[in-house]
C-alpha positions in Angstrom: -11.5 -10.4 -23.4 -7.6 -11.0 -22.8 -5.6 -7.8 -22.3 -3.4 -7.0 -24.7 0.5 -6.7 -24.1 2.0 -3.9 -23.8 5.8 -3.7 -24.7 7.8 -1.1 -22.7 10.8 0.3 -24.1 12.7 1.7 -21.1 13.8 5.0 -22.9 10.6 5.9 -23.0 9.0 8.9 -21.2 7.3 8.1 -18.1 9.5 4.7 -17.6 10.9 4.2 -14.5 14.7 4.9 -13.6 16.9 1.6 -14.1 17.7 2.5 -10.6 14.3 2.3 -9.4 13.8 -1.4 -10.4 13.8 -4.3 -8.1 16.8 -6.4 -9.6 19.0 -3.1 -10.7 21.4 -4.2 -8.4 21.6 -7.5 -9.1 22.3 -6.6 -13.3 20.9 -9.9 -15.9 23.6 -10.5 -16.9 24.7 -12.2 -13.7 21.5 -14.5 -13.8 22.3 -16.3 -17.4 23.7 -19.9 -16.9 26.6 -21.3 -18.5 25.4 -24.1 -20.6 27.1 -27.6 -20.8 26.4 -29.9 -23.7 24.0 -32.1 -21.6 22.0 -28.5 -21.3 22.3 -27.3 -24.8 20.6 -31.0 -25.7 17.9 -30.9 -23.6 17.2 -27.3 -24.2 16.5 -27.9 -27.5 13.7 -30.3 -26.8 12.2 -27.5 -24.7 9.8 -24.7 -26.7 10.7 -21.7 -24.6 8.7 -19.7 -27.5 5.3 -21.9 -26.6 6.0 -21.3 -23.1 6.5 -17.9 -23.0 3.3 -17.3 -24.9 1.2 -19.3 -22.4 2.5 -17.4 -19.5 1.7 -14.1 -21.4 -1.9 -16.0 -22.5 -2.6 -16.7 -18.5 -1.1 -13.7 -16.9 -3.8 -12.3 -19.0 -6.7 -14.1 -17.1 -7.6 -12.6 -13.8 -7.3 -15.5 -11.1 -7.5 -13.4 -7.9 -8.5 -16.1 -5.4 -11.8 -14.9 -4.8 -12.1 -14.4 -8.8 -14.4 -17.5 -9.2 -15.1 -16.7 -12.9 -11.8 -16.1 -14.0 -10.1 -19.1 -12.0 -12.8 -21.0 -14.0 -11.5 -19.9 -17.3 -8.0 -20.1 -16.2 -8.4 -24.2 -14.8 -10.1 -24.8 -18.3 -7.2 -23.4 -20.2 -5.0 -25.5 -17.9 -7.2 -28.6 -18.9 -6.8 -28.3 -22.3 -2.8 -27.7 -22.2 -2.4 -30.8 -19.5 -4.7 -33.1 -21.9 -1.4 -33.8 -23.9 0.3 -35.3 -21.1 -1.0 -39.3 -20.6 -3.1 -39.9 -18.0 -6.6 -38.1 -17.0 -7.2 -34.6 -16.3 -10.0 -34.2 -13.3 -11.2 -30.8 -12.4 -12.1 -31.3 -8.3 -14.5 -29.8 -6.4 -12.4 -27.5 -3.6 -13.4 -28.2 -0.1 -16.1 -26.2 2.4 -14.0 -23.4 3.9 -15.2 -21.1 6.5 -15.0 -17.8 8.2 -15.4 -15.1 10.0 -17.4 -11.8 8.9 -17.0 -8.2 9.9 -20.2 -8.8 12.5 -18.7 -11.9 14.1 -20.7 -14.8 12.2 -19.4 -18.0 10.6 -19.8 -17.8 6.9 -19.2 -20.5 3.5 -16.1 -18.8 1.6 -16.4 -20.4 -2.1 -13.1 -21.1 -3.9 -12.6 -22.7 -7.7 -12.1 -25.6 -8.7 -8.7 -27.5 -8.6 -7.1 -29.3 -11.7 -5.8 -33.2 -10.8 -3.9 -35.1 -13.8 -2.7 -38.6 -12.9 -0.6 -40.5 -14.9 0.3 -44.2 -14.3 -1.1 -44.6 -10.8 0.3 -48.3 -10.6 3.9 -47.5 -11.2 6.2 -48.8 -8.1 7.6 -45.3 -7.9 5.3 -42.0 -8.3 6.6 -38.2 -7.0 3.8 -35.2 -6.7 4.1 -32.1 -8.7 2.4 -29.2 -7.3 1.6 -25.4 -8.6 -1.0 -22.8 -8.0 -3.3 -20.9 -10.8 -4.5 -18.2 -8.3 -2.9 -14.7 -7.9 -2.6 -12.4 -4.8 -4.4 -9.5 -7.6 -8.6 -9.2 -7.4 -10.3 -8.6 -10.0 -10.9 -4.8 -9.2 -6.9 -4.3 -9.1 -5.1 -2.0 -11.3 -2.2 -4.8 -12.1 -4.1 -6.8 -15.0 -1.4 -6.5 -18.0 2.2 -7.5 -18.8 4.9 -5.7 -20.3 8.0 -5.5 -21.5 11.0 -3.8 -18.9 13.8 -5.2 -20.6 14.6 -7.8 -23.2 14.3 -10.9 -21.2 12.2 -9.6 -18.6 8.7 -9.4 -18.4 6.2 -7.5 -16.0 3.1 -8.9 -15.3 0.5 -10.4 -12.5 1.5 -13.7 -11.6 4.5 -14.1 -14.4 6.6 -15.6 -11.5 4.0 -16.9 -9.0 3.1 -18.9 -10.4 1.8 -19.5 -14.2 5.4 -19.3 -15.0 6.1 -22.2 -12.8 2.7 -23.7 -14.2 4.7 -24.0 -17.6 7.8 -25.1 -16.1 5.9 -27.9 -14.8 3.9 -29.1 -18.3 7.0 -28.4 -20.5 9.3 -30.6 -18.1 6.3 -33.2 -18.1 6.2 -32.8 -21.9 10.1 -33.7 -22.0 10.4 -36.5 -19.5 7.9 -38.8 -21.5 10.2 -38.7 -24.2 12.5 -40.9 -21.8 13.1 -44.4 -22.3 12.9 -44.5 -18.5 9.3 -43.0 -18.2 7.1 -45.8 -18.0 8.7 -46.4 -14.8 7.4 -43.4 -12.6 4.1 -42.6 -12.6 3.3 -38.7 -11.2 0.2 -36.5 -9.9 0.0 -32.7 -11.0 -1.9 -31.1 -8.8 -2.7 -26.9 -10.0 -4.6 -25.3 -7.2 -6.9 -22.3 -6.6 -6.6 -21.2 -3.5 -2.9 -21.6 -2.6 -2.5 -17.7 -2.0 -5.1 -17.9 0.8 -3.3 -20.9 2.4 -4.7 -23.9 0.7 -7.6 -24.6 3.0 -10.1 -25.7 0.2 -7.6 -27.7 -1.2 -5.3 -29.4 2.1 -7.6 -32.5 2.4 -6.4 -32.9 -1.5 -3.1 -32.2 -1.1 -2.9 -34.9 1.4 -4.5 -37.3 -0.6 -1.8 -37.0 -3.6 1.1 -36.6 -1.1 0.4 -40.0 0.7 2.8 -42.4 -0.7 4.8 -40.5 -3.1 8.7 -40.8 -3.2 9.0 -37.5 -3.3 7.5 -34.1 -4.8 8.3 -31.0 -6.5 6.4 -27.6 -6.3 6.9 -24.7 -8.4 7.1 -21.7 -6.4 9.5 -19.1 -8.5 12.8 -19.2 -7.0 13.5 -17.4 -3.4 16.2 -15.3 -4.9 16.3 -14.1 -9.0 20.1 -15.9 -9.2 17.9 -19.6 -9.0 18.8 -19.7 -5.2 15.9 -22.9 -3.7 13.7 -21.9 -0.3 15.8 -24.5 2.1 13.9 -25.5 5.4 10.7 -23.1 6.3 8.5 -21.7 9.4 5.0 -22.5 9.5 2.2 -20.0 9.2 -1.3 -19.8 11.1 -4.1 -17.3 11.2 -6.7 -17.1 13.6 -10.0 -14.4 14.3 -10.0 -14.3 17.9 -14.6 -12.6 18.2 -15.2 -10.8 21.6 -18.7 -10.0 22.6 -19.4 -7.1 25.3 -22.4 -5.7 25.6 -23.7 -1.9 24.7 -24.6 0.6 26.7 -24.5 4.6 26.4 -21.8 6.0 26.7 -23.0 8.9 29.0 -25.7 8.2 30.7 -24.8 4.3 31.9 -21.5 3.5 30.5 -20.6 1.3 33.7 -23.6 -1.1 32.2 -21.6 -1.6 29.2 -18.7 -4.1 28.1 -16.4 -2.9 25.6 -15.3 -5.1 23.9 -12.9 -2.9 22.0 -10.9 -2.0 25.1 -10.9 -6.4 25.5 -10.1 -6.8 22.3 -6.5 -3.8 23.2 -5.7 -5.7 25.8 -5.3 -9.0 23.7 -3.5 -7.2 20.8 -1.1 -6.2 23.6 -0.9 -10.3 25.4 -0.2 -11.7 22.0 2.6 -9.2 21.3 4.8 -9.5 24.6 4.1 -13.0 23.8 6.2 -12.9 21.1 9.2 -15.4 21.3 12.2 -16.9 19.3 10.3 -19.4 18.1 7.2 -17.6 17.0 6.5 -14.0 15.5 3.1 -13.0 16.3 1.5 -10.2 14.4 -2.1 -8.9 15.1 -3.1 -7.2 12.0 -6.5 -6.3 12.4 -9.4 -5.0 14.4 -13.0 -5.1 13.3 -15.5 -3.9 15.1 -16.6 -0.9 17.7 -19.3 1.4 17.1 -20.5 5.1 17.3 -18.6 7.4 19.8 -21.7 7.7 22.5 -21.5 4.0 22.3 -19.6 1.0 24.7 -18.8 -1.3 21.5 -20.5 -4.6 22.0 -18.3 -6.5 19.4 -14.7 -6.6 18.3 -13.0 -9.4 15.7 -9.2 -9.7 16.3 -7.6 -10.7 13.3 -4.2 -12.2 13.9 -0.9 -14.3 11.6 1.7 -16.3 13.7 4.7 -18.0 12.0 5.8 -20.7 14.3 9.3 -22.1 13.5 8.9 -25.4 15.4 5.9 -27.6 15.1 6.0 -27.6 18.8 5.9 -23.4 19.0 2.6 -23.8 17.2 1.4 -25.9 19.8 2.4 -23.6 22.7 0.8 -20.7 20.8 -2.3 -22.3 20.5 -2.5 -23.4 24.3 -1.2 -19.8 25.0 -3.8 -18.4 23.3 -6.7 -20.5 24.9 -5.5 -18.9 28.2 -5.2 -15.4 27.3 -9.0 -15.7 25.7 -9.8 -17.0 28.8 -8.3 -14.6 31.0 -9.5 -11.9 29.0 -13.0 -13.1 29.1 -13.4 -12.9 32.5 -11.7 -9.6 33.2 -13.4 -8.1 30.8 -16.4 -10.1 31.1 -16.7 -10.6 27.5 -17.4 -13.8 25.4 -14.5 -14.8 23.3 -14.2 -17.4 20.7 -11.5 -18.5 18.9 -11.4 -19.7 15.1 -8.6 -20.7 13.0 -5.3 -22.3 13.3 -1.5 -23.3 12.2 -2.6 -24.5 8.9 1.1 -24.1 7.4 3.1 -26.5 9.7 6.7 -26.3 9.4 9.1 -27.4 7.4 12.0 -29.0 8.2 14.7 -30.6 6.3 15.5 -33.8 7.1 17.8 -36.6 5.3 15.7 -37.6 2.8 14.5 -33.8 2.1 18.6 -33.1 2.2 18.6 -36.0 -0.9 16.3 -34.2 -2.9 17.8 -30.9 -2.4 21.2 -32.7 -3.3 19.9 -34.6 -6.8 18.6 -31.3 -7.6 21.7 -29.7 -7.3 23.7 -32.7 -9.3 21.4 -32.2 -11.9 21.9 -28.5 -12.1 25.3 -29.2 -12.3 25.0 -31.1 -14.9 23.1 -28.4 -16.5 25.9 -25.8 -16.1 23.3 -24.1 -13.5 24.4 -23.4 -10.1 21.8 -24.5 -7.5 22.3 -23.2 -3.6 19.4 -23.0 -0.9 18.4 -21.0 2.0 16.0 -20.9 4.6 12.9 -18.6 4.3 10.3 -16.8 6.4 7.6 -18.0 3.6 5.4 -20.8 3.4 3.4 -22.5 0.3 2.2 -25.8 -0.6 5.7 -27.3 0.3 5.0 -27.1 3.8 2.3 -29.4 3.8 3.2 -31.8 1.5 6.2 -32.0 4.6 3.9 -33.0 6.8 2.8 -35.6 5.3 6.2 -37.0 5.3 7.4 -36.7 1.6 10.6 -35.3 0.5 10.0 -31.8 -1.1 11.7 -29.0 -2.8 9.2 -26.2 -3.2 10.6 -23.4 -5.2 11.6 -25.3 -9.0 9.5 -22.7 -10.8 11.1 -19.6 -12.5 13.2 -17.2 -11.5 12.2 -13.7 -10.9 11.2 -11.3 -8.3 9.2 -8.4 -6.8 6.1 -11.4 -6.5 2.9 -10.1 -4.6 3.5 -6.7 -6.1 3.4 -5.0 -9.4 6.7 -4.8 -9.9 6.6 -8.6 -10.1 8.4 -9.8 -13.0 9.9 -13.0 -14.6 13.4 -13.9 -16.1 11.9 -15.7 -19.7 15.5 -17.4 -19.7 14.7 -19.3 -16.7 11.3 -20.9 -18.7 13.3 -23.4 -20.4 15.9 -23.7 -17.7 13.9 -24.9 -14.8 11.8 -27.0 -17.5 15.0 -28.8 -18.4 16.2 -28.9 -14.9 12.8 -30.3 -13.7 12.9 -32.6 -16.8 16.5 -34.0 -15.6 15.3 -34.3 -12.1 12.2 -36.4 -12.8 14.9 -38.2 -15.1 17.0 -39.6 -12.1 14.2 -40.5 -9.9 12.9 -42.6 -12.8 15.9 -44.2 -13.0 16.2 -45.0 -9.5 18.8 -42.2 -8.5 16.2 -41.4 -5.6 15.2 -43.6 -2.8 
C-alpha cells in the first residue's frame, strides 16, 4: 500500500526551526528563475501538476537497492508512464554481481531489473538519457513518506535523487516529440536499479547504449539547490581486501596462531600514509576477529578510494597488490583482493566543454542561469565518459540534503529542467551539436 502524504505546516508544534533546515541560508526565493518568453512558451507545454504527482506517487514506493520487490513495482510503474513515448520499452535482466560476506566467501548479490526504451535506433544522430529508480533508503528505514516543509518544497525519500529527475526526463521526452525537428534524433532512456551501489549489474548495459551516441544526458539533481551542474569528477572504487591467519589459543599457544586482525591494522595503516594528492583513500571497515582467548583467523578489510586521474587508479591498484603482498608474508597470512575502480574519472574535454556550453545557451534562453563546478561525487556520468561520449550528469531537479532525510526537492525546478532538457534535445536535433 502507498504511504500517504503528509503535509507539514511549519508553525506547527514539533516542526523544526527554519534555522535548522538545510537551505535556510540559501532563502527560495533566490532559486526562482526569471522567465523569458521563450520559457513562459515552453512551460506551458510542460504539466508540472502531472509531474509533481508522479514524484509524490514513486517517492511512495520503497526502491532501496536491495528492495527487489519494491524496485519491481517501481520499474513497472516506470513502464507504463514511458509507454507513451514512441519506441519500445524493455525491462532487462541486471547483470551477475558478486561479493564478499562477513566470513570471507564470494557470494551472488541479486539486483532488479533495469528499464531500456529506444526510440528510432536508425536515426543518423541519437544522445543517451540516463536516470536511476533506486534509493540509498532500505526497506526497514524510518524515511518512507513525503511531506510538505514549505510551499514549493517537498520532503521525501528520493524526491531529488532521483524520481524527480526520472520525471524531468519523460516530461522533456513528452515535449521534444512535439518538435518538427524530432524525427531526426533518435534516443535511449536508460532507468537503472542499482546506480546507488555503483552500477555494477547494470555497467555492461550502460556501455552498450553509450557506444555511438553524440552525446548523453543524466539526471542527477543538481550539485547545488541554485541549478549549479557537477563539472569534471574523481573516480570512485571499492575493494574487500580477505586475510586468512590461523587460530590458536590465546593462552596456552598463542605463538601457533596468525592474527589476522593485527594483519589486517597494519593494512588499514599502509593504505592511509598511502594517501596522496591524487587519490583519498578511506578504509571503512573491518570484519572479522573472534572471542578474546582467541588469535582471529579471518579479517575482511573493507576499503573506498576516489582517484582523480585514471592513471592514480592504476597506481592504487599496483600499490595495493604490493602491500597485500608484503603483508602476507610478514604476517604470514593469505590475502586476496576483490573489487576495483569501477567509477573511472571524469574529465572534461572539448566536446564535454560543448555540451556543458549548449546547455548553458539554452538556459539562457530560458532566463535560467546555468554555471558548473567540479565535485567529489561520482554516478552514471562517469561511465558513460569512459566510453567516450559527451556528458552532463546533473540535468535533474534541483534540491538538496540527498542521501538523508532531510532530502528535499524544489517542485519549481520540475518543469524547469523538463523545459530546459526539452530545449537541449531541441538543438542537438537540429544539428546545434557535433
Amino acid at each position: 500500500m502507498a504511504n500517504p502524504i503528509v503535509h507539514c505546516n511549519k508553525e506547527c508544534p514539533g516542526s523544526p526551526e527554519r534555522s535548522a533546515w538545510p537551505w535556510h541560508e540559501a532563502r527560495l526565493e533566490r532559486f526562482r528563475m526569471k522567465q523569458s518568453p521563450a520559457s513562459t512558451a515552453l512551460l506551458d507545454r510542460i504539466n508540472a501538476d502531472a509531474m509533481l504527482r508522479q514524484v509524490q506517487d514513486w517517492s511512495a514506493i520503497n526502491t532501496g537497492t536491495a528492495n527487489l520487490v519494491g524496485l519491481a513495482v517501481q520499474a513497472r510503474a516506470l513502464a507504463d508512464a514511458f509507454a507513451m513515448l514512441p519506441g519500445e520499452v524493455e525491462l532487462v535482466d541486471p547483470a551477475p554481481v558478486t561479493a564478499i560476506d562477513a566470513a570471507g566467501n564470494e557470494f551472488a548479490r541479486p539486483h532488479g531489473q533495469h528499464l531500456v526504451l529506444r526510440v528510432r535506433p536508425q536515426a543518423g544522430r541519437r544522445v543517451l538519457l540516463t536516470g536511476h529508480m533506486d534509493t540509498v533508503f532500505p526497506e526497514d528505514h524510518p524515511f518512507q513518506r513525503t511531506r510538505w516543509l514549505e510551499e514549493g518544497v517537498l520532503n521525501g525519500p528520493g524526491v531529488a535523487d532521483m524520481k524527480g529527475g526520472i520525471a524531468v526526463i519523460l516530461h522533456a521526452l513528452m515535449v521534444f516529440e512535439a518538435n518538427a525537428d524530432a524525427g531526426a534524433l533518435g534516443y535511449d532512456v536508460l532507468i537503472n536499479s542499482d546506480e546507488e551501489t555503483g552500477s555494477l549489474a547494470s555497467a555492461g548495459l550502460i556501455a552498450e547504449l553509450a557506444r555511438g551516441k553524440l552525446a548523453a544526458l543524466t539526471f542527477e539533481p543538481s550539485a547545488l539547490p541554485d541549478g549549479t551542474l557537477a563539472h569534471a569528477r574523481g573516480g570512485s572504487g571499492n575493494y574487500s581486501v580477505t586475510l586468512r591467519g590461523r587460530s590458536a589459543h590465546a593462552g596456552r599457544n598463542p605463538q601457533d596462531g596468525r592474527n589476522a586482525v593485527v594483519a589486517a591494522a597494519d593494512l588499514v595503516l599502509r593504505l592511509k600514509r598511502y594517501q596522496n594528492d591524487n587519490i583519498s583513500v578511506n578504509p571503512a571497515r573491518i570484519d572479522g576477529g573472534s572471542g578474546n582467548n582467541v588469535v582471529p583467523d579471518l579479517a575482511i578489510v573493507r576499503l573506498n578510494v576516489r582517484p582523480r586521474t585514471i592513471a592514480a587508479g592504476q597506481a592504487f591498484d599496483a600499490a595495493l597488490a604490493e602491500m597485500t603482498a608484503a603483508i602476507a608474508c610478514e604476517h604470514e597470512v593469505a590475502a586476496h583482493v576483490n573489487g576495483g575502480v569501477t567509477r573511472p574519472p571524469k574529465p572534461v574535454d572539448a566536446a564535454a566543454q560543448r555540451l556543458f556550453d549548449l546547455v548553458r545557451q539554452c538556459g539562457e534562453e530560458l532566463g535560467q542561469i546555468i554555471r558548473w563546478q567540479s565535485s567529489g561525487g561520482v554516478c552514471d556520468g562517469n561511465n558513460i565518459a569512459a566510453c567516450g561520449v559527451p556528458v552532463v550528469d546533473t540535468m535533474g531537479v534541483r534540491g538538496g540534503a540527498i542521501h538523508s532525510a532531510d532530502e528535499y526537492l524544489i517542485t519549481a525546478s520540475l518543469a524547469e529542467r523538463a523545459a530546459l532538457s526539452a530545449l537541449v534535445l531541441g538543438r542537438i536535433a537540429a544539428g546545434d551539436f557535433t
